[in-house]
Every structure is written in structure tokens, then in C-alpha cells.
N, C-alpha and C positions, 0 to 999 in steps of 0.2 A: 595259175602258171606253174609249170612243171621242172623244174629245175634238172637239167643234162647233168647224165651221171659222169664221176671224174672218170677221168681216162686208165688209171690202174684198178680200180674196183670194175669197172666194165671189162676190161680187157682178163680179170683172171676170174669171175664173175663170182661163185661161193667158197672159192679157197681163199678170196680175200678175207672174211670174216674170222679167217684159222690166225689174222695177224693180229698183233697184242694193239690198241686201240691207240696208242701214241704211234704205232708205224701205219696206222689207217688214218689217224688225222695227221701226218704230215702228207699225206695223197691226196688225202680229203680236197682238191682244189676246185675252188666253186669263181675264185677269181685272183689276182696276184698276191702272192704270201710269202712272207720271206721269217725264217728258222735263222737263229745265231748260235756258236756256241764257240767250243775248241776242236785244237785234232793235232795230229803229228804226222809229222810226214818226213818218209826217207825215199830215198833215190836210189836205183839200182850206179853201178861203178862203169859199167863196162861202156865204149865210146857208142857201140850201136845202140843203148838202151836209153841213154843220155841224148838222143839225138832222136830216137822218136819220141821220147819226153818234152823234149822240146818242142819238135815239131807240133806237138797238141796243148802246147802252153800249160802242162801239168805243173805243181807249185812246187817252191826248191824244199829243200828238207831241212829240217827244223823239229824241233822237239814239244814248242808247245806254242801253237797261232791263232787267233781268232779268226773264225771262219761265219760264215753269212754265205745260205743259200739261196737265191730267188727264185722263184718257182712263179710261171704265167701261164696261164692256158689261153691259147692263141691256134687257130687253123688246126684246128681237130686235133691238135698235141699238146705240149709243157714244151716251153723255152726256161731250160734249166739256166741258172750262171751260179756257178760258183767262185765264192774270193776267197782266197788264204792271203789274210794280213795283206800285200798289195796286188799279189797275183790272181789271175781271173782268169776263169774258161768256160765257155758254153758248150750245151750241147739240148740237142732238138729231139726230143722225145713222142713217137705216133705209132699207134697201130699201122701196117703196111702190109696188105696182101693177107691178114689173120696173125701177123709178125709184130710183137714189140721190135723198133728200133731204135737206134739210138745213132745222132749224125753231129759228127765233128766237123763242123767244114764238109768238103768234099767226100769224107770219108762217114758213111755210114752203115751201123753194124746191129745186126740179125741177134737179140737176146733173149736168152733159153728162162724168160722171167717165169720162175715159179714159188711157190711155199713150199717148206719142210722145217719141220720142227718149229713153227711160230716165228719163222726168221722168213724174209724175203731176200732170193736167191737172182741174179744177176750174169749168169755166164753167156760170153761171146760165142753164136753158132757160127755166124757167117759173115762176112763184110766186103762189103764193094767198096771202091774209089768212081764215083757217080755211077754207069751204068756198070761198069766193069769189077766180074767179082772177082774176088781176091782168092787165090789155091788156102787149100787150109793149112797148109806149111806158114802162110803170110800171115796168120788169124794171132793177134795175140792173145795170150792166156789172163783168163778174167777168174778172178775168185771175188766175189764180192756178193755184200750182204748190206741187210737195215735189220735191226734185231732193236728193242728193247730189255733194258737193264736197268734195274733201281725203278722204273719209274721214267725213265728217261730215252730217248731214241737214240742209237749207237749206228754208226756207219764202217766199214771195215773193207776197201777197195786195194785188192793188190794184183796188177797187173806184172806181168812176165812180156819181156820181145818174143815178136814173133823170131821162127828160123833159130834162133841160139837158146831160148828160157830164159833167160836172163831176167831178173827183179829189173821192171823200170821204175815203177813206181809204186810206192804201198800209204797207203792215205787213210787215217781212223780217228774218229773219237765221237763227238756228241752232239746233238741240237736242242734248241727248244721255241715255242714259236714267239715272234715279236709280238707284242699287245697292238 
């Protein structure tokens, strides 16, 4: 019996092997796995940035939180959930037309997932609200990585609003996997 390859080694198929072997086995998903660790988390100020923050159930800020990711591979994708200390957010991760995306609820978004430099790169190309896409003035700004460090797998997610730039949210720190 031949075991189905995970859905981020498939999808970036020999630049996966360019990643450091702690950001390949947290992909590595062969069935539900769940990573803990810390992170910090700050929030942009301004009322539009706080408010699609909200809207997506991103976690308030805080300087130092335990975090726990659950990672399920389920219908040809990962059902991510992430918890910061009590807060929680999901999001559905699948191949789509040749496309990594990534679906918030209603809102799902087109990511430019590549390698560079031994770090996995994460930016926002496109995003619809179900069938309907979004102008790229409406796209928020994605900088976001998985890198390891020490030894260790490191996370580093900071998004900007769309229309203003504004910092909504920026979310970092560390995992490692549960026994």
C-alpha cells in the first residue's frame, strides 16, 4: 500500500527538499497532528485593521501565549486550527486549479507559496469572497514565513489591511510536535 503524498510536498514538488527537515515534518501530514509551543502577537491600532482582525478571529496581542496548531488532512486539503491561549481560528488549506489556497470562512485567498533561502514563503496573490474576486486594492498584504532556527520551527505571519497598509496583525514564535 502506497501512502498519498502530503499536500505541501506535492504541491511545491523538489523545492520542497530546499526546506530544513523540521519545516518538512511539520507538513509531513500522513494523518491529524498537532505542534505546541509559544508566540507573540501584536495588533495593528487603527479601527479598519482591528475590525478585519476581527472579522477573521485573529488572537489579541499579547507578548507571550501558548499556542497549539492542529493540522488534519481531510478532502484533498489540511483543516488548519489554530489556538492562542483561548482564541482560535481556522483555515482550509487545498491545491485549487494548480493554486495553493487558503479559505477563511467565505473568504478564500490565492498563495504565491514558494522557497527561498531554506525558509517557506506564504504571500497573498488573489482573493475572492466565494465566487466573487476581490480588486487587488482589497487583497491584504501577507509577509509570512515557517523557517527553522536552533533546531526548532519558527513561524513569523504579519499581515497589513487591505486599501490603508495598516499592520493588522503580526503573529511569531515556535512549535514542536506533540509525542
Amino acid at each position: 500500500m502506497t501512502s498519498k503524498v502530503p499536500l505541501f510536498a506535492g504541491y511545491l514538488g523538489a523545492d520542497y527538499n530546499a526546506l530544513p527537515p523540521v519545516v518538512r515534518d511539520l507538513h509531513d501530514l500522513r494523518g491529524p497532528t498537532v505542534w505546541r509551543g509559544r508566540a507573540s502577537v501584536t495588533r495593528g491600532a487603527s479601527l479598519w485593521a482591528r475590525l478585519i482582525a476581527f472579522l477573521f478571529r485573529f488572537p489579541p496581542a499579547t507578548d507571550n501565549i501558548d499556542v497549539t496548531v492542529t493540522m488534519t488532512p481531510q478532502q484533498g486539503g489540511e483543516l488548519w486550527q489554530r489556538q492562542f491561549g483561548a482564541a482560535r481560528f481556522w483555515s482550509f488549506l487545498r491545491v485549487q486549479d494548480g493554486q495553493m489556497t487558503e479559505r477563511f470562512g467565505p473568504f478564500t485567498f490565492t498563495l504565491g507559496l514558494h522557497v527561498a533561502e531554506g525558509q517557506l514563503h506564504f504571500p497573498v496573490q488573489a482573493g475572492r469572497v466565494g465566487p466573487v474576486p476581490f480588486p487587488r486594492f482589497l487583497l491584504p498584504i501577507s509577509v509570512a514565513r515557517e523557517y527553522e532556527d536552533a533546531g526548532r520551527f519558527h513561524f513569523d505571519v504579519a499581515l497589513s489591511a487591505p486599501i490603508t497598509g495598516a499592520p493588522m496583525v503580526h503573529y511569531r514564535g515556535w512549535l514542536a510536535p506533540t509525542a
